[in-house]
N, C-alpha and C positions, 0 to 999 in steps of 0.2 A: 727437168723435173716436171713441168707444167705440160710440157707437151704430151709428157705420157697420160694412155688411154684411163691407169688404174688412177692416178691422180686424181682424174675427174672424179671417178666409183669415189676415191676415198671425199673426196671436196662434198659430195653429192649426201654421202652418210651423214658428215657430219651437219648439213643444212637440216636434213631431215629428224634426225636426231635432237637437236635446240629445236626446231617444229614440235618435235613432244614431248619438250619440258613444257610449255607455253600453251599449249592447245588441248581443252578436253579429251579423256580417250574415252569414256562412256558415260550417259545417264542412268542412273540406278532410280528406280522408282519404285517404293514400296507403301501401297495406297496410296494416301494424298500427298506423300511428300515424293519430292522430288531433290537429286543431289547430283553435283559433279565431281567425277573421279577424274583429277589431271595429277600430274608428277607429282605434285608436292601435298596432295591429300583430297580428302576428300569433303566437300564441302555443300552447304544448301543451296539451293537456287530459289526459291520462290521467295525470299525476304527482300529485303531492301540492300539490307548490309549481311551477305554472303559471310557463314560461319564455318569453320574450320571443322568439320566432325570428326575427322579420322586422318594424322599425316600419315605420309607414308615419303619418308625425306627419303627413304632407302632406296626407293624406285627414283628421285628424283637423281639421286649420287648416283644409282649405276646407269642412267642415261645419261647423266653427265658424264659420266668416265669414260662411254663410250665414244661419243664424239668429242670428247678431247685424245684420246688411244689412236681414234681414225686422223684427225689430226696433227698428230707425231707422229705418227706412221707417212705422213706425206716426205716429211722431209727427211725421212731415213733411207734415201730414194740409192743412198751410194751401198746400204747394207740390204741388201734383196731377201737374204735368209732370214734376219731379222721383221724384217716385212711382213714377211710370208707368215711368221710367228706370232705376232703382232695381229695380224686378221683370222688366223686360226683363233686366239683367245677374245679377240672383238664378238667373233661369231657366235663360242659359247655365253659370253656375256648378253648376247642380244636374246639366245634362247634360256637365260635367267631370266631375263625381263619378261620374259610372258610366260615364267613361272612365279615370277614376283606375282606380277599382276592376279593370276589365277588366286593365289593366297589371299591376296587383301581381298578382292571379289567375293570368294569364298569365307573369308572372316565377316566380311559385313552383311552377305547374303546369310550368317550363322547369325549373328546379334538383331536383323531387322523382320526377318522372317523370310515371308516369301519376298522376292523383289525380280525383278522386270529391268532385264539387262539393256539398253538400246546403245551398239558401239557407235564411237566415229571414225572419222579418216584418217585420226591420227596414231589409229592402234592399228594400222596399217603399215606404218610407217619403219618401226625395226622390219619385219617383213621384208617391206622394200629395201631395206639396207641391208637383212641377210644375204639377199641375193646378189647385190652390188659389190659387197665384200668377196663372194663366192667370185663373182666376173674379175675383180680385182687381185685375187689370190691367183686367178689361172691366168692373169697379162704380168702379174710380177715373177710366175715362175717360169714362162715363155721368155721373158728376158732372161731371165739369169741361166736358161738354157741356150742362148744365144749368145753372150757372154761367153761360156763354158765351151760351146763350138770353138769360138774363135780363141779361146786359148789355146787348143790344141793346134790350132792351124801353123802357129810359131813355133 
């Protein structure tokens, strides 16, 4: 289980992923205020005591789901098809989240006016995991194509 290559890809998702519940993914700046957009909403920055302006649990649940999906998907390691199934619908979930993201941007960018996008590293990070899952979908179906050799060898 651990030794394989996709294991890692998937181990690797799912770090990254819990990375962007927890980590800013952009400052939104509209005039003098300034705000942070992370999983769980969007909130102020220049106060003392940081205010909640806008959740957004929905992004926060489907990164959650994510890296926990990449996380079952580890130990399904005896069902390869299922795997394979499993990182196909991760994949499309990860290109919802940066259409989640685009909506709430685009709602708050509709309510504030003009605003001043600046990302971070962490909106990076499905990205990095689209492509890890992609590496990871083509070593779990390189096994089960080896696998499927060798039953015919018998």
């Amino acid at each position: 289980m651990i030794q394989r290559i996709q294991t890692v890809y998937l181990l690797a998702i799912v770090v990254l992923m819990i990375a962007t519940l927890f980590l800013p993914l952009t400052i939104l700046q509209a005039g003098d205020s300034m705000c942070s957009f992370d999983a769980s909403g969007i909130s102020t920055m220049l106060t003392d005591q940081p205010e909640l302006l806008y959740p957004t649990w929905s992004l926060f649940a489907l990164t959650a789901a994510i890296a926990i999906i990449s996380l079952v998907t580890i130990f399904l390691y005896r069902k390869r098809i299922l795997q394979i199934r499993l990182c196909i619908f991760n994949a499309i979930l990860m290109l919802g989240f940066y259409g989640l993201y685009a909506f709430y941007v685009w709602n708050v960018s509709k309510d504030l006016g003009d605003v001043s996008i600046t990302g971070k590293i962490a909106l990076t990070f499905p990205f990095i995991s689209l492509i890890l899952d992609y590496l990871a979908i083509r070593n779990i179906g390189a096994d089960e194509a080896l696998v499927r050799s060798l039953d015919r060898l018998r």
